[in-house]
C-alpha positions in Angstrom: -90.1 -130.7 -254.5 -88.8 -127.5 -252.7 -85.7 -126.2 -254.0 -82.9 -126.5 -251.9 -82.1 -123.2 -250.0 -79.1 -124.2 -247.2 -76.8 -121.2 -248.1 -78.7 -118.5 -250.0 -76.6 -115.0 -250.0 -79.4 -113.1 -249.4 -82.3 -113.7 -248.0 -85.3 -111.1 -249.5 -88.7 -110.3 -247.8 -91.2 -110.6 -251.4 -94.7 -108.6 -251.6 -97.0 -110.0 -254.2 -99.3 -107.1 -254.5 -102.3 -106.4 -256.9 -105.9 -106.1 -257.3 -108.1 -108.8 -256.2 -108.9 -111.3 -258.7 -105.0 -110.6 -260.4 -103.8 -114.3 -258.8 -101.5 -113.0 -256.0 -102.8 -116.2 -254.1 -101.5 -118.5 -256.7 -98.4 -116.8 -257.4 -97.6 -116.6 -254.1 -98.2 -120.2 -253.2 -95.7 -121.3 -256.7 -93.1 -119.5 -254.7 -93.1 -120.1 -251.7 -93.5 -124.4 -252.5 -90.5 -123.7 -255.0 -88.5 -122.0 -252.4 -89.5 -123.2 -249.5 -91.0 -119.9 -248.5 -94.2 -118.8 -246.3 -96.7 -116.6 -246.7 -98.0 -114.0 -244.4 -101.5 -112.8 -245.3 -102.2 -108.7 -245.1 -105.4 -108.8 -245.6 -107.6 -107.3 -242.7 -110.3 -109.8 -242.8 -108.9 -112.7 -243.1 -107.6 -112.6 -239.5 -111.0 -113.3 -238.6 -111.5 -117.4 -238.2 -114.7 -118.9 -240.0 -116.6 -116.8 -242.8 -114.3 -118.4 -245.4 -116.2 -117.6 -248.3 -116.9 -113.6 -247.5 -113.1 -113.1 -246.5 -112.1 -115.2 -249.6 -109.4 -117.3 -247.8 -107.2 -119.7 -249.5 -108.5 -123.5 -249.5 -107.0 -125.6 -246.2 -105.0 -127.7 -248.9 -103.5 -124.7 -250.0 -102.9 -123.5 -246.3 -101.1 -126.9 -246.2 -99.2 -126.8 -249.1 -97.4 -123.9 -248.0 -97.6 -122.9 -244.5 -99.9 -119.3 -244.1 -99.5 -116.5 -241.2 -102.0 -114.1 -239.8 -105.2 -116.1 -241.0 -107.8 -117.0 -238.8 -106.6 -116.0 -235.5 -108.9 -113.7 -234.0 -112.8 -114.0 -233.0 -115.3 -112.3 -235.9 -117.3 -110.4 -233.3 -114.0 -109.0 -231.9 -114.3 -105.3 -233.0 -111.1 -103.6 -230.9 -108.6 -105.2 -232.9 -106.2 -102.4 -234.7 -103.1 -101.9 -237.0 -100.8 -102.0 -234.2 -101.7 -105.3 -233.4 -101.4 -106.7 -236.6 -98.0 -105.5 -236.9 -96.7 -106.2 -233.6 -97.8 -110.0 -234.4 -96.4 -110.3 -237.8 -92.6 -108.6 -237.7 -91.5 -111.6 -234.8 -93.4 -114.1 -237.7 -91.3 -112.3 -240.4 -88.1 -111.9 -238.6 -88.2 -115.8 -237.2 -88.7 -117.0 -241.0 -85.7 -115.0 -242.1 -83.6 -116.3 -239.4 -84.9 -119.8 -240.7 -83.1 -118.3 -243.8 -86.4 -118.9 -245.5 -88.5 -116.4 -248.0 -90.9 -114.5 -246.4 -94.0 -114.0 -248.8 -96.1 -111.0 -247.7 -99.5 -111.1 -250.0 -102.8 -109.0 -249.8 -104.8 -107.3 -249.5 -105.1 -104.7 -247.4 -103.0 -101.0 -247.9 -102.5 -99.8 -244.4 -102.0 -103.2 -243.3 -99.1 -103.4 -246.1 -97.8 -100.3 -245.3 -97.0 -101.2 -241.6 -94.9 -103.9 -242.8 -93.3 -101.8 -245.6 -91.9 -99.1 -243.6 -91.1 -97.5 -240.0 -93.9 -95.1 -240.1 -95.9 -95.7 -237.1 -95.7 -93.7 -234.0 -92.8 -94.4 -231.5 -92.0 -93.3 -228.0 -88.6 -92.2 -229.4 -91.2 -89.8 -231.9 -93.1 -88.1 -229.4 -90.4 -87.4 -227.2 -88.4 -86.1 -230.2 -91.6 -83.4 -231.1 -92.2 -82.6 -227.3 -88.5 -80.6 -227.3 -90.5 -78.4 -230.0 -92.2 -75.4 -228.7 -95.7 -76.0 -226.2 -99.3 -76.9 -227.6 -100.5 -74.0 -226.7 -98.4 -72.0 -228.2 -98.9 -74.0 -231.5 -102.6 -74.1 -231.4 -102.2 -70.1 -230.9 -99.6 -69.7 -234.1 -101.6 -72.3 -236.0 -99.1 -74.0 -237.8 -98.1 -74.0 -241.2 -100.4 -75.3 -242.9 -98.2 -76.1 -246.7 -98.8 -80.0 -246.5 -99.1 -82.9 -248.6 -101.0 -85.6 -248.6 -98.3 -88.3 -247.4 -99.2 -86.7 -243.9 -102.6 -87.5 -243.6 -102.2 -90.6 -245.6 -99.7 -91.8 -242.6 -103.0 -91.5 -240.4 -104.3 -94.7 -242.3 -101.3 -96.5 -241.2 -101.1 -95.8 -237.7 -102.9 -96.5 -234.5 -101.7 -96.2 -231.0 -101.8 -98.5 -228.2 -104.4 -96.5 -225.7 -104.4 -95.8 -222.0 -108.1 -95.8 -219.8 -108.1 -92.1 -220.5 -107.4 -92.3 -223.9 -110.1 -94.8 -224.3 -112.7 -92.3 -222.5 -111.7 -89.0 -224.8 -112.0 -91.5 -227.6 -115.3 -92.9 -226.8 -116.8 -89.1 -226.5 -115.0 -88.5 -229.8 -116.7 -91.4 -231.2 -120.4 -89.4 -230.1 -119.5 -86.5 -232.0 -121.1 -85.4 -235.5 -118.1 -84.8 -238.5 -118.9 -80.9 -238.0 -117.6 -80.9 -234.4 -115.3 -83.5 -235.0 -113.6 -81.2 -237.8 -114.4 -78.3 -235.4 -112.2 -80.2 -232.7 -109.0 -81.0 -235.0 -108.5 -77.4 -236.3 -108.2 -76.1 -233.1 -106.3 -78.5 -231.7 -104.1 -79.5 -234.8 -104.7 -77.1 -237.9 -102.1 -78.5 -240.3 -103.8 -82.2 -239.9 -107.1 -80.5 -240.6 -106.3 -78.5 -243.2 -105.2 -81.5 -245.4 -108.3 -83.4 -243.9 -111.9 -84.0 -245.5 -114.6 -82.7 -243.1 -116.5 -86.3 -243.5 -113.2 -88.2 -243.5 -114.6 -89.5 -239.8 -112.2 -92.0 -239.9 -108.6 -90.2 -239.8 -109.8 -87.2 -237.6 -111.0 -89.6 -234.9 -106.9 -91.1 -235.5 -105.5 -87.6 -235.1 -107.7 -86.4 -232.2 -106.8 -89.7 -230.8 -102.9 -89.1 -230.7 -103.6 -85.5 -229.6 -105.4 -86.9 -226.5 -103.1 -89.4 -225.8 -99.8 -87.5 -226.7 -100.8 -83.9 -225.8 -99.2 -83.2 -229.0 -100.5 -83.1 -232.5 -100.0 -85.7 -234.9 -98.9 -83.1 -237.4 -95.8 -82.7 -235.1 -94.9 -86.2 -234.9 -94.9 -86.7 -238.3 -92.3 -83.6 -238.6 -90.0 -85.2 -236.0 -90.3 -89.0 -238.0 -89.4 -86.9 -241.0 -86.3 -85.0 -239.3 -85.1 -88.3 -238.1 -84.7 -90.0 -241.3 -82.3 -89.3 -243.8 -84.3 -90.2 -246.7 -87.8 -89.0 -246.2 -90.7 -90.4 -244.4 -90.2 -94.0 -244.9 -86.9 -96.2 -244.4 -87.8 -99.9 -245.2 -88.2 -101.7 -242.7 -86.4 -104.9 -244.3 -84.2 -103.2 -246.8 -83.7 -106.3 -248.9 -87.3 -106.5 -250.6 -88.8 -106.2 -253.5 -92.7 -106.3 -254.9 -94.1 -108.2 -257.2 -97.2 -106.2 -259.1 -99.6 -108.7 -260.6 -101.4 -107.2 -262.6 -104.1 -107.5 -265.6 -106.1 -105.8 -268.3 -109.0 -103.9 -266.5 -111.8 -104.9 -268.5 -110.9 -109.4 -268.1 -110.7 -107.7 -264.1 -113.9 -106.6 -264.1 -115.1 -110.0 -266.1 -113.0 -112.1 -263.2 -114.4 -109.8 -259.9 -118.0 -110.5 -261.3 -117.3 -114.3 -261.6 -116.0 -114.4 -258.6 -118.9 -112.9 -256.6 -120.9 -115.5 -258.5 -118.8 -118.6 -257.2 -118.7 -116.8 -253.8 -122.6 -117.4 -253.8 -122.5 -121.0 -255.6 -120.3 -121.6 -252.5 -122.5 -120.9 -250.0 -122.2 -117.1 -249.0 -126.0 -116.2 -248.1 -126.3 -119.3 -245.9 -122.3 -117.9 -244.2 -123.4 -114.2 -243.9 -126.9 -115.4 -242.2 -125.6 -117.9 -239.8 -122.7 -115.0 -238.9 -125.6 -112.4 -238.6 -127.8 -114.7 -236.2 -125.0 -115.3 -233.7 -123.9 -111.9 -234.0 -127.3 -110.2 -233.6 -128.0 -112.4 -230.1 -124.8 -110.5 -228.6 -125.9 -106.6 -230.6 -129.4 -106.9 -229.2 -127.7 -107.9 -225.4 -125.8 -104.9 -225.6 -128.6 -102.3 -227.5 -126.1 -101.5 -230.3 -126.5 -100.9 -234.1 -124.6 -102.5 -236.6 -121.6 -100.6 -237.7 -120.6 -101.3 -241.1 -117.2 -99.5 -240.0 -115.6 -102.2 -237.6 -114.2 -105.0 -237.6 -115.6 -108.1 -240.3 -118.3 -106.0 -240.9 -116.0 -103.8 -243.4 -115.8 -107.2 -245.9 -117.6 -106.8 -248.7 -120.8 -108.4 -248.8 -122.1 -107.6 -245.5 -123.5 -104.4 -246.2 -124.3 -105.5 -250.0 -127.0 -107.8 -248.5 -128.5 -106.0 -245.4 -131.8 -105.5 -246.4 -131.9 -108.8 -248.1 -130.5 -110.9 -244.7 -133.0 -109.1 -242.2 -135.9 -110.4 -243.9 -137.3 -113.2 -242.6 -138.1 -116.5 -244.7 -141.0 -116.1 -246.1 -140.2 -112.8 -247.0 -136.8 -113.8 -248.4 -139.3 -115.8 -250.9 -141.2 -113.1 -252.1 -141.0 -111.0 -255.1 -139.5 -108.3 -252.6 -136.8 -110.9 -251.6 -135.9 -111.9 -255.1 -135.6 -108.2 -255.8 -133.3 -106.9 -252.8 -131.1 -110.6 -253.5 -130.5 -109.3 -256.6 -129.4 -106.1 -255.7 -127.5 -107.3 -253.2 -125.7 -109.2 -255.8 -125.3 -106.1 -258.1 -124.2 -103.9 -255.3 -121.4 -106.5 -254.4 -120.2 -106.9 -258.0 -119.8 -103.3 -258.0 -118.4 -103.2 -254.6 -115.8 -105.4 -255.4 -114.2 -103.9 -258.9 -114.1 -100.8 -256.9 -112.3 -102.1 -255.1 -109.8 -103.6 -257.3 -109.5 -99.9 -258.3 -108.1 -99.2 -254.9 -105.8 -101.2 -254.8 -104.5 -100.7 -258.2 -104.7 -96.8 -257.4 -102.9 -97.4 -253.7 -99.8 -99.2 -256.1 -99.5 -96.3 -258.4 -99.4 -93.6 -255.5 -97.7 -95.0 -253.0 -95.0 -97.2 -254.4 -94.1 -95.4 -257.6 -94.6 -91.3 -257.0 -91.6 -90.4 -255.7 -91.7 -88.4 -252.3 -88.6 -89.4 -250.3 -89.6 -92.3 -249.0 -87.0 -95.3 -249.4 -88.7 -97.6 -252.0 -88.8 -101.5 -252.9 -88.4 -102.3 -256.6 -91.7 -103.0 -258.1 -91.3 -105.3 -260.9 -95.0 -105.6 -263.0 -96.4 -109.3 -264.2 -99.2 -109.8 -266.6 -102.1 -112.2 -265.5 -104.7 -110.7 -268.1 -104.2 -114.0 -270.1 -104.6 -117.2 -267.9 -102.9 -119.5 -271.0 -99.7 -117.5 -270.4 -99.5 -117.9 -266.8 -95.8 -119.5 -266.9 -94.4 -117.3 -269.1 -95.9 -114.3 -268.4 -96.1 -114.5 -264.6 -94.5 -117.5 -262.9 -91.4 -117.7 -264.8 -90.3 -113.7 -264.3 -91.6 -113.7 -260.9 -89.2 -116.7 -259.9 -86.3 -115.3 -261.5 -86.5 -112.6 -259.9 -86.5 -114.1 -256.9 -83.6 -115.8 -257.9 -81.5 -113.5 -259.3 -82.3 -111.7 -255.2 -81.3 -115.1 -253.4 -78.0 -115.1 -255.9 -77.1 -111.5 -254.7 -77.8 -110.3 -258.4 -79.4 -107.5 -260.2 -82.3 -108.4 -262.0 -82.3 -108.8 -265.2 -86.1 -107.2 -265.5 -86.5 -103.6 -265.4 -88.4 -102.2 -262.2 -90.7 -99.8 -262.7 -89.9 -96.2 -262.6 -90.7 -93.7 -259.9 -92.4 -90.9 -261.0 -92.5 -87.3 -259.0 -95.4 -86.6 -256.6 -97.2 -83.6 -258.3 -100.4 -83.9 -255.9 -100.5 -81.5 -253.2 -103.2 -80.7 -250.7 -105.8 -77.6 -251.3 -109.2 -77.2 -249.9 -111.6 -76.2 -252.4 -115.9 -76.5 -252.4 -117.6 -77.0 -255.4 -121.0 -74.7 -255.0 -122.6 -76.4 -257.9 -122.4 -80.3 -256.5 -122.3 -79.1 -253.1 -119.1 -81.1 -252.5 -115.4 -80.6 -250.4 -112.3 -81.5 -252.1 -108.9 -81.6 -250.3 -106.6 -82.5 -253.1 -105.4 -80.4 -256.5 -105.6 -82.5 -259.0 -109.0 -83.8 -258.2 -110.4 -80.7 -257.9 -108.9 -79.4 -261.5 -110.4 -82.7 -262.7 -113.5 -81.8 -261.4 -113.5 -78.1 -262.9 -113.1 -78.9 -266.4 -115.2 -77.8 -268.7 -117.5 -79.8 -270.4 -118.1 -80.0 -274.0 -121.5 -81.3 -275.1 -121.6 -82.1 -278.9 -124.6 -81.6 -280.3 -125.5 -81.9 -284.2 -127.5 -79.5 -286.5 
């Protein structure tokens, strides 16, 4: 039975964060049916309705046990579908179940969509108007800008997308037909400090940035500067000040036993039969409108799709030939090792964005331990409900957060003639440069 909740003193928004495969799902569902909470999915594909398995959605009894937010609400062959609308649909969700002086459970998934719900970071009127009393474009294309930045400024561009006007939408479709070279060509004259702390194949963030340039007149760079003058604290107040995240987490090696395991079950589910069925209804609208598939947009991005390309366009009998047992397996290699790389992600987006200190305003993180499922209630449950006691009593925690750390990174181009390769940030590129010692014995 939910606990009773009439009078809490405080009310607290909870992220359940952690790699996939960690248990979020399951911790998040023990508290929000013990605290009558619910749970607002941030994970970017499952927004999309059907494809269960691929998206790896919780089980309609679970859905029911506890009600769930932001799953399964848009088309799958919807491909226009951005951050900003992910956001502007979830806060009103959020701030209603608050009101309902209820626990909001934000769980995933997805960084960028995380972010947007973490902090005030994306771009508002109030911040453009704020950089247009700076001096003209012109005039800063002409000076060039100073070009000392760090990497939270190009990160940002992850977060943010802007709604679009008709002429926006045409500068951004002839974008869209440009290679990376004149794409990167395009963003240093237009707005060096973004480029300079931009990869020249990073398609994705100079397509943002050029994007706010055309709509704005103004580059991104300078919108960030004018966020950052406006707040007190850095480049990220919270939007709900009274929250706090909850890191599952687990020993990598059982993660990397668990991701594989998973992709398994995924296929004993049914997966082939989902991602077929999805390709065939999708491919009669592609082939209407003479377009490729772009592994880039919309569900495509899930893992799996691109895993099993070659294996899905084959037709029957080929898919029971040696060849088809061959590119199968690969497929299911290629998703296994998809997926912990994933988990890496995540675990890496943790690490640098929530605990290396750069002025933001920053939740507590406090860390749980899934590696060993036989110690789930003492070594998850029971710390991660006290805690969220302790935050509806109005008291500290008796669990240590974990500590910030300083940001060290900074951004500096550098090209590695050996490999042939760009790199934008420090310490990779020290990494990179060590030497290496090969032992040999005589």
């Amino acid at each position: 039975m939910a606990a009773s909740m009439k009078a809490p003193l405080r009310v607290p928004v909870i992220y359940i964060l952690g790699a996939t495969g960690t248990g979020k799902s399951k911790l998040a569902l023990e508290i929000g049916s013990k605290f009558n909470g619910e749970i607002i999915s941030t994970d970017s594909m499952q927004i999309y309705k059907g494809l269960d398995i691929v998206t790896n959605k919780v089980t309609r009894e679970e859905q029911e046990a506890c009600p769930h937010h932001m799953i399964n609400y848009l088309s799958p062959l919807e491909e226009n579908h951005h951050i900003h609308h992910f956001r502007n649909r979830a806060i009103p969700i959020i701030e209603k179940i608050l009101n309902d002086k209820k626990i909001p459970i934000i769980v995933g998934g997805t960084n960028y969509y995380i972010e947007s719900l973490l902090w005030n970071t994306l771009i508002k009127p109030e911040d453009v108007k704020r950089a247009q009393k700076t001096t003209s474009v012109s005039q800063r294309i002409e000076e060039g800008g100073n070009v000392d930045v760090d990497k939270e400024m190009v990160e940002k561009l992850d977060e943010e997308d802007t709604d679009k006007t008709d002429s926006t939408k045409e500068m951004s479709s002839f974008h869209r037909d440009l290679d990376n070279k004149a794409l990167y060509e395009r963003l240093q004259q237009v707005d060096p400090k973004t480029a300079s702390a931009t990869h020249p194949n990073d398609r994705r963030k100079m397509l943002r940035a050029l994007n706010v340039f055309d709509e704005h007149g103004i580059p991104v760079s300078e919108i960030h500067e004018a966020q950052r003058s406006a707040v007190s604290q850095g480049l990220g107040e919270l939007r709900f000040p009274n929250s706090c995240v909850l890191w599952v987490q687990s020993d990598q090696n059982v993660l990397d036993v668990r991701t594989n395991k998973r992709v398994d079950t995924m296929i004993e589910q049914g997966l082939i039969q989902e991602l077929l069925d999805f390709h065939q209804a999708y491919n009669v609208r592609r082939k209407q409108e003479n377009r490729e598939i772009d592994y880039t947009t919309g569900i495509f991005q899930s893992i799996g799709f691109k895993e099993f390309h070659s294996y899905l366009i084959l037709s029957e009998d080929e898919k029971n030939s040696e060849k088809g047992k061959l590119l199968f397996d690969e497929g299911v290699e290629k998703m296994k090792i998809a997926t912990r790389q994933y988990a890496r992600r995540q675990i890496y987006w943790i690490k640098n964005r929530l605990l290396r200190n750069r002025g933001h305003q920053y939740p507590p993180v406090y860390a749980v331990d899934s590696t060993d499922p036989s110690q789930w209630s003492v070594k998850v449950h029971d710390p991660a409900v006290q805690i969220v006691q302790d935050y509806l009593d109005g008291t500290v925690p008796k669990q240590e957060p974990l500590p910030l750390t300083e940001y060290t990174d900074g951004v500096e181009f550098n090209e590695c003639k050996i490999c042939n390769k760009t790199f934008v940030m420090k310490n990779i590129w020290k990494f990179s440069v060590k030497p290496v010692i090969f032992w040999t014995s005589e």
